[in-house]
N, C-alpha and C positions, 0 to 999 in steps of 0.2 A: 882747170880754172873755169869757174861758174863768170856769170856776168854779177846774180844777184845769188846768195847761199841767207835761207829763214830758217830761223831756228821754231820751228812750231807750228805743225799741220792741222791747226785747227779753223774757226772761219776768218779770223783775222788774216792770217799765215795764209790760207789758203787762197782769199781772195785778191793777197797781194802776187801771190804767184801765177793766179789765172790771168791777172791784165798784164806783166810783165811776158807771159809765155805766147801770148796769140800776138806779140807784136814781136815775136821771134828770139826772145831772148833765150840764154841757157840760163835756167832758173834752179837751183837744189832745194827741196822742201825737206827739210828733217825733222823726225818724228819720234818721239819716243815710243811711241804703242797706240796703232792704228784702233787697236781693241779696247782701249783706255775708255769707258764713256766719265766725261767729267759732269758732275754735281751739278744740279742746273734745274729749276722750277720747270725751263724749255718754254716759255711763250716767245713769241714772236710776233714783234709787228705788221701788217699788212706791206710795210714798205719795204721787205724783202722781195717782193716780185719784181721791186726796178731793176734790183741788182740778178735775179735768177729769175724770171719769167717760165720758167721751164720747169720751176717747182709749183705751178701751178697742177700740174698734173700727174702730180704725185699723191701719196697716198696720206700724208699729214693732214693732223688734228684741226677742221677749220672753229674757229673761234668768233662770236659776233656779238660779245658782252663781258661786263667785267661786274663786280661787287666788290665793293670797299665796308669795311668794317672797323672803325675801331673798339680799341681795349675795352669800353663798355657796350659794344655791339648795337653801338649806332651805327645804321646801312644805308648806303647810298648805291644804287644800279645805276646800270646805262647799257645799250643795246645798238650798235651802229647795223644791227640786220635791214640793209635794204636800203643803206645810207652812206655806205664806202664800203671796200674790198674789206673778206672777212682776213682774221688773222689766223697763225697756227700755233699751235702747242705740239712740239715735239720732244721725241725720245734722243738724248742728243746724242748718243751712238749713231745711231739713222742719220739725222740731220747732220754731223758732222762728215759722215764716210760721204754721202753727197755730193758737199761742196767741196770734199776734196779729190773727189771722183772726178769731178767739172775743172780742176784747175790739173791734174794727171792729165785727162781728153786733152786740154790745151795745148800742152806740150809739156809743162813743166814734169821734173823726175825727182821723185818721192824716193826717200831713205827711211826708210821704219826700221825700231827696235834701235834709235841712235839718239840717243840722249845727249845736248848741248853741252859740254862741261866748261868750256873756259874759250877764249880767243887765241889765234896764233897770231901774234906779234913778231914785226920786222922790221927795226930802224924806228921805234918806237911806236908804229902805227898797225892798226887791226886791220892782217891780211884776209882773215878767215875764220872757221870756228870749227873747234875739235869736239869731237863726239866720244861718247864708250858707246860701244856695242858688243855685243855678245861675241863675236871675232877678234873683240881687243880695239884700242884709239882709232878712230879714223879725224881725216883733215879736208875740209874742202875750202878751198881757198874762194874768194870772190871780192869784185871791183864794190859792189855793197854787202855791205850785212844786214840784216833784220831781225830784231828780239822779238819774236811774236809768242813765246811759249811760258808765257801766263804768270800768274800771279808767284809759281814758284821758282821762276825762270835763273838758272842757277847763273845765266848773263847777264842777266839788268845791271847786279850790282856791279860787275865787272865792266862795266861801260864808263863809266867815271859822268854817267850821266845824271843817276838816282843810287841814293843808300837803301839799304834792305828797310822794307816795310815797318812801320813802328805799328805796335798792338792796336794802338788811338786813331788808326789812318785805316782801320779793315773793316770790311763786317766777317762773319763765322756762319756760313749756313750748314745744315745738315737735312738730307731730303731722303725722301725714297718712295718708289716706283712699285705701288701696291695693284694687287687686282682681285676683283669682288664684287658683289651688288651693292650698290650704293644708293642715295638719294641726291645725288647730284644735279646739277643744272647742266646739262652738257654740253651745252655751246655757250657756256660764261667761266670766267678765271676767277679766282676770290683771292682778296686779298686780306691778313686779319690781322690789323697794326694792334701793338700790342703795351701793354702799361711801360712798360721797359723801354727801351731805346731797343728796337728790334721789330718784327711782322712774321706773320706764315703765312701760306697758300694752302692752297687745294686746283688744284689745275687736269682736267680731265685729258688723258690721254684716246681712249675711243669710250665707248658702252662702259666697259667693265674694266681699264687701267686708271689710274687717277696719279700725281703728281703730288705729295705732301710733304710740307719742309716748313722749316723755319727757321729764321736767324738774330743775334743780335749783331747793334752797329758802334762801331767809333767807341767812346769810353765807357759804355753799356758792356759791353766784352769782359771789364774789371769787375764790372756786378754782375753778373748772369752767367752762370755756366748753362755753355752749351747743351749739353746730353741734357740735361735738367728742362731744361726750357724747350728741347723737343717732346720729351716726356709732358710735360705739363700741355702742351700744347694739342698734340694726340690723344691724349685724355680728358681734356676738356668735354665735360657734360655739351656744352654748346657745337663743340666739332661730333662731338659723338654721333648728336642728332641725324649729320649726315650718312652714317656707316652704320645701321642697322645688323649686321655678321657681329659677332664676337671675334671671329679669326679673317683675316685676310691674309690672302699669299705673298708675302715677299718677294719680287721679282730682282730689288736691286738697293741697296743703301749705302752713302757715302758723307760724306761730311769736306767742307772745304772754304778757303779763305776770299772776300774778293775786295778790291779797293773798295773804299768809302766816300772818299772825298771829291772824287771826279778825277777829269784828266791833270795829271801832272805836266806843264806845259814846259821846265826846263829839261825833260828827260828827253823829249820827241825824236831831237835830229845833233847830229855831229861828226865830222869829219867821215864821210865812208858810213855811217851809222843813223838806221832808224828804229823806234820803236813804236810799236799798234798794239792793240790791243789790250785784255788785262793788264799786261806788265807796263800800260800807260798809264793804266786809269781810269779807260774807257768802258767803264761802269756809271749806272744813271743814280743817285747818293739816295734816290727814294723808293724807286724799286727794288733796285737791283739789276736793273735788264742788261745786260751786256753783248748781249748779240749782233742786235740790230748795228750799235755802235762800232764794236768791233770790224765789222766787214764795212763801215764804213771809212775808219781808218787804214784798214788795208787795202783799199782801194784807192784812196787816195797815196799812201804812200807806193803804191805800184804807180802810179800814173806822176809821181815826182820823181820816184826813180826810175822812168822810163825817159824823161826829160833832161833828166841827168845823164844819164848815160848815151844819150841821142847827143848831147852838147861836151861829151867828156869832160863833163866835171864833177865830180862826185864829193864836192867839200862841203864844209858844213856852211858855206856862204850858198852854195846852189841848192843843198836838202832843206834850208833851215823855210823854203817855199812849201816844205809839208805843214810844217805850224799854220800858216799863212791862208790853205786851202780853206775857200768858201764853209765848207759843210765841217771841218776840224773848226773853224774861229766858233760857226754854232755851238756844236757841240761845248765846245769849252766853257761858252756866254752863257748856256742851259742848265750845264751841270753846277757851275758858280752858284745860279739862283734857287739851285733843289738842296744845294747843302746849307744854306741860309734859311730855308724853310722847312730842310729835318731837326733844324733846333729848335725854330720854334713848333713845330705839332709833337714834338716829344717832353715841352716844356710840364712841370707839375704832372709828372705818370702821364702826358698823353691827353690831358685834360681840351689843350687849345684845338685838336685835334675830334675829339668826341663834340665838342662846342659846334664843331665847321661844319661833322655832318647831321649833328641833331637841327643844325637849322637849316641845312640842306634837306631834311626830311621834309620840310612844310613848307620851301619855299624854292619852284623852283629855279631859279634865274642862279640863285645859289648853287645849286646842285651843277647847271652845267659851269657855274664858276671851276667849280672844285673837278668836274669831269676834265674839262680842258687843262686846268694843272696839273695832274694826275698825268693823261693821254696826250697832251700836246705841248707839253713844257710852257703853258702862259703860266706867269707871275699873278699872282691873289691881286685882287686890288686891295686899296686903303680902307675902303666902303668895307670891306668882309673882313681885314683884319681888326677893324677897330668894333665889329659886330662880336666878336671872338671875343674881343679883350673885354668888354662892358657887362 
């Protein structure tokens, strides 16, 4: 018998296991495939060093700019070199074994090659959660559960908390992990929002790796095939410019699903039961970033269920203080306001959007408008939206 058994070792999963395990608990982290690297552009906010300070001195991508583009390749930069802590771009194989390398050190004990299959139920209620592995079922019982293993999490739906994903509630990215001489910016991310309900990147990993993908969002899914709209996107005369090679190495390519619409705030907590991460929602609805949030949810659900189980009560009147947590109501309040303004900058192909930063090009008070909603979840004013609409 575990104290707390997560179904999913990755930063969400992981960070909830590292605060639960340094304050003594018996923690179980199960993992499907520690070798798994998931699909992922890999930027990272600066505000991962609160939570790991100790990745400061590691070997990841530092980052100290970004470029925003839209569908008609109007460009807006910004540079915080010299002006707050740089950010990173990682490989998220690397970055993942890390942080769950950090929550192992801690104490907690890691199950790999064990795939989540379903819940064991007893008198109606979720004791535990069963795995396949390569040896055949295994069962680890525990006082909490944790759905932390993502977006294809074969537990969500079996929580009776959230139904399986609807096509209009996802975005569809597809990336991959090139290397070559380039003509990159190497300490900036780009971002290239696109006529469609969708965006691609380019995201430098060191000198000579680079980071390129792209996705559509929400009901863009219905019009856009994927393969198609990375093709077009990679071939674009305009990305061209950057990749001067005819051939670049393929290092790595995958294709994958991530919420849309922000946090799902009925799914969180219930009896014995949390969920963090992707399988929340904890996806930003205009990036895409889901990192930085991720380990924020799991942090906070480790430190509600550390108080739960310090006070032996593990119901969903005592968990339901995960929702409640400070930095979960932000989150929730932020993502609200970026899926209200992915409808409008995607209005008319992307139009209100090309408007925001062509007048962001001449003006700049505008531009850090647009910087900060972009980088800091502020809401547009009135003053810029009604400059958009005119």
């Amino acid at each position: 018998m575990f104290d707390v058994v997560i179904s999913g070792a990755g930063p969400a999963g992981s960070r909830c296991a590292q605060v639960l395990a340094e304050q003594g608990y018996e923690v179980a982290l199960i993992e499907r495939d520690v070798t798994w690297r998931k699909p992922c552009g890999g930027a990272v906010s600066s505000r991962i060093f609160r939570y790991y300070p100790q990745m400061r001195k590691e070997n990841f991508y530092p980052i100290t700019g970004t470029a925003i583009y839209s569908g008609d390749y109007h460009k807006i930069e910004y540079s915080w070199k010299g002006i707050r802590n740089y950010s990173i771009n990682v490989d998220r194989l690397e970055f993942d074994n890390f942080i769950r390398n950090v929550a192992i050190d801690a104490g907690a004990h890691l199950f790999d090659k064990n795939l989540a299959i379903d819940f064991i139920t007893k008198d109606k209620r979720k004791i535990g959660i069963k795995a396949r592995t390569p040896e055949g079922t295994k069962e680890y019982l525990g006082k909490i559960l944790v759905v932390a293993d993502g977006m294809s999490s074969k537990l969500a739906p079996k929580t009776g908390l959230r139904n399986k994903w609807q096509i209009e509630e996802i975005g569809l990215a597809k990336c991959a992990i090139l290397e070559g001489e380039n003509n990159l910016d190497k300490d900036s991310i780009s971002f290239f929002f696109r006529k469609y309900k969708g965006y691609g990147w380019i995201f430098p990993l060191d000198n000579n790796r680079f980071n390129i993908g792209c996705g559509t969002w929400l009901d863009g899914n219905l019009n856009k095939n994927l393969n198609q709209a990375y093709q077009e996107f990679t071939n674009d005369p305009f990305i061209k410019k950057f990749f001067p090679k005819t051939h670049y190495k393929e290092i790595w390519k995958g294709a994958y699903p991530l919420p849309g619409l922000g946090v799902k705030e009925k799914c969180l907590y219930g009896d014995n039961l949390l969920m963090i991460g992707d399988a929340a929602g904890f996806v930003s609805p205009i990036s895409g970033e889901g990192i930085h949030s991720s380990i924020v949810s799991g942090n906070a659900a480790g430190e509600i269920a550390r108080n739960a189980l310090n006070q032996g009560d593990v119901s969903n009147e005592s968990l339901k203080k995960y929702k409640r947590y400070p930095n979960i109501k932000k989150i929730i309040r932020n993502f609200k306001m970026k899926v209200s303004i992915v409808e409008f900058l995607f209005e008319k192909e992307g139009q209100n959007l090309s408007k925001m930063l062509e007048l962001a090009e001449t003006d700049e008070s505008i531009s850090e408008e647009i910087i900060n909603m972009f980088l800091s979840n502020s809401p547009p004013s009135k003053e810029l939206l009604l400059k958009i609409q005119t």
